[in-house]
N, C-alpha and C positions, 0 to 999 in steps of 0.2 A: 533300632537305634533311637535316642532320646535324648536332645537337646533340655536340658535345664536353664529354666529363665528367673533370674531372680531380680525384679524389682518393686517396686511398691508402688509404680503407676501404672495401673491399667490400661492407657491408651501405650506406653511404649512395650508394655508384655504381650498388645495384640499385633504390636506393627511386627516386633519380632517371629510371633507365632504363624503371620502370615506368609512374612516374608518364607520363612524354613520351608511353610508346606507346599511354598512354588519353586524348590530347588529341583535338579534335577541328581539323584532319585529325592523324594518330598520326603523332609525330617520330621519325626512324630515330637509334643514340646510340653513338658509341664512346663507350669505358671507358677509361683509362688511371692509372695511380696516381702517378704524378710530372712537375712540369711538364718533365723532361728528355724524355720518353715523351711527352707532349704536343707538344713542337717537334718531334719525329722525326716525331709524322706531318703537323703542319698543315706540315713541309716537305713530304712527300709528295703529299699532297692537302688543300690549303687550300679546302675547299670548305664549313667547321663555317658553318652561317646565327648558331648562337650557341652560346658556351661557360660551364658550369656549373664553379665551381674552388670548392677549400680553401684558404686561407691556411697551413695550418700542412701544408707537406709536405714528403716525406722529401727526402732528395737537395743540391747542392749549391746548386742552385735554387729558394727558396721562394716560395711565393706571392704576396708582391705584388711582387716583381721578376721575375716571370712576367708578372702585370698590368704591370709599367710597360713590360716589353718588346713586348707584345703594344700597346700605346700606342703605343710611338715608330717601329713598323715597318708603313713604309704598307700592306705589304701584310695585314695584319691589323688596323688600326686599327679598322676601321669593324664589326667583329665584335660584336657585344654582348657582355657580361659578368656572369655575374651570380656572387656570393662568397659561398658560405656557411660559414660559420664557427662554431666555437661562442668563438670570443674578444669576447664582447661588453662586454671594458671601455672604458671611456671613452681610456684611449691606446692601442690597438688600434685602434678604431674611429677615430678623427681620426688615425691613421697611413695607414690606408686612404682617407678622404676627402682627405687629401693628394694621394695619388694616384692620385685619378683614381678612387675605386670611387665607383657613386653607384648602385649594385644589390645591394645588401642581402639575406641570408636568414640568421637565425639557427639553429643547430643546437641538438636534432633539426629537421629541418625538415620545413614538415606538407605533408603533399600539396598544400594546398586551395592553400596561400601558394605555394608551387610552381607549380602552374597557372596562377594569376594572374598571377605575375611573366613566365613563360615565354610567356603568349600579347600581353601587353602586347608585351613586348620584339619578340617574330616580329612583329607587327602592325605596329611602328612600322619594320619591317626590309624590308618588304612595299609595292613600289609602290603607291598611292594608286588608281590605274588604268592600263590597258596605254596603250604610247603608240601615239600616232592612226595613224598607219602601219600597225605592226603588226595595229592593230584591223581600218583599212581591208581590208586583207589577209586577214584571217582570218575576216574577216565578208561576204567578197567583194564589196563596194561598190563601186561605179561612181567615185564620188571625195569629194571634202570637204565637199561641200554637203550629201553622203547622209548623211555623218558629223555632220555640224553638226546636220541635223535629227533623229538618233537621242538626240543628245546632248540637244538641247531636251526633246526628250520626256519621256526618261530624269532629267532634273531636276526637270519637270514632277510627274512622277509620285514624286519623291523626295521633295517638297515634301507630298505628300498622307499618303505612308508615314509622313513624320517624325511628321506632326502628331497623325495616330491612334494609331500606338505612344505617344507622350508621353501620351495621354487613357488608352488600356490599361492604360498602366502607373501612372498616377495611381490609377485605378480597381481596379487588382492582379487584370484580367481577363485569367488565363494561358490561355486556350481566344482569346481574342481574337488576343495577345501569340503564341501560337506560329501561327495562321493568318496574321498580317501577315510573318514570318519567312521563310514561302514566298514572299511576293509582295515583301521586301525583298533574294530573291534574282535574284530573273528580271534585275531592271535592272542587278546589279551582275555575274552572269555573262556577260550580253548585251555589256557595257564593259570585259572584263574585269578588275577593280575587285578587287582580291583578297583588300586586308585585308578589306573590306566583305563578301564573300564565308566566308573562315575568321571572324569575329565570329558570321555567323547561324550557322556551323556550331556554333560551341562554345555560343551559347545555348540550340542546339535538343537537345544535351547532355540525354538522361531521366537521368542517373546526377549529374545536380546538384542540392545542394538549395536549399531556397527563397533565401537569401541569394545562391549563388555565383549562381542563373537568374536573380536578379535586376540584381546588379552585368553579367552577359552582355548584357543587356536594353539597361545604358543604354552598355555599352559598341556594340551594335549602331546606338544614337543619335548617339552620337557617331561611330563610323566613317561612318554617314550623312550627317553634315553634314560631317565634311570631304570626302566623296565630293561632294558640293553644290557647296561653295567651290569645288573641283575643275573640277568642271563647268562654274560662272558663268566661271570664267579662261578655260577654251577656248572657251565661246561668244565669249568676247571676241577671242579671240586667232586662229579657225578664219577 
């Protein structure tokens, strides 16, 4: 996976390229400084999972006519976006919500807000879980009924995880909190379940502090219950 960065300063294409490579799993990042440099390669190899841009760049093409084009061409619609800028006046801002921006980061931009932005967005980029086929297949299963009952289980036990992490985390017990983290992994690599999977990684994160392991925490609750909802549809539908 490859983050694309497009700005024309070099000190904020390396804060970003650093930031990514300390995520947890570490994102691989082209560099580029103009969105002309940018189309040359996502012609080349359209393969960015999501793209970091300026608004204010050199060249004949600037940045939000970069974004709108990046908009209206199927083959990169579905990219994420996220625009960091330091033009944070109010018609700057509602020029950009015009079209289409709705991923925000002001400059400088802090690491912390970086992270946050960039794992959201990969998560939401990030199938829910592998599809049952595929599962069957790689889990070597005899057929759908073996799958249905892995799936029950696997809900079953999602159902127990939710509810003690919720109590953990009420209680602000992190020795509890990072033991549940192991055992919120087994069911989601067993399925494999990915956002659900990169969520425990980035909470199990030692180089975060109390705030961000916290917000990790409930974002690990939340990718578990949509891993849940998940679940209850294919029991229904297996």
């Amino acid at each position: 996976m490859t983050v694309l960065i497009v700005d024309d300063d070099p000190v904020s294409r390396h804060l970003y390229a650093k930031t990514l490579l300390r995520l947890k799993p570490a994102q691989d990042s082209v560099e580029v400084g103009s969105a002309e440099a940018a189309l040359e390669w996502l012609k080349n190899d359209a393969s960015a999972t999501l793209i970091i841009m300026d608004t204010d760049l050199p060249g004949r093409m600037k940045g939000l006519p970069f974004f709108r084009f990046l908009r209206s061409n199927p083959r990169y619609a579905q990219i994420p976006v996220i625009v960091a800028t330091g033009e944070a006046e109010e018609k700057q801002v509602k020029e950009a919500i015009d079209a289409g921006v709705r991923n925000f980061l002001v400059k400088p931009v802090r690491p912390a807000l970086l992270t946050e932005k960039v794992t959201e967005l990969l998560l939401r980029a990030t199938p829910v879980i592998e599809a049952k086929f595929e599962a069957i297949a790689r889990l070597d299963l005899e057929d759908e009924t073996e799958y249905r009952f892995l799936v029950e289980k696997a809900e079953t036990r999602l159902d127990e995880l939710i509810a003690r992490m919720r109590d953990a985390q009420d209680r602000k017990d992190l020795v509890e909190r990072l033991e549940l983290l192991r055992r919120f992994r087994e069911p989601a690599a067993l399925l494999g379940a990915g956002r659900l999977v990169d969520a425990v990684a980035v909470a199990g994160d030692k180089t975060l502090n109390e705030n961000q392991r916290n917000s990790a925490f409930e974002m690990v609750l939340s990718e578990a219950n949509i891993l849940k909802q998940e679940l209850a549809r294919i029991t229904r539908r297996v």
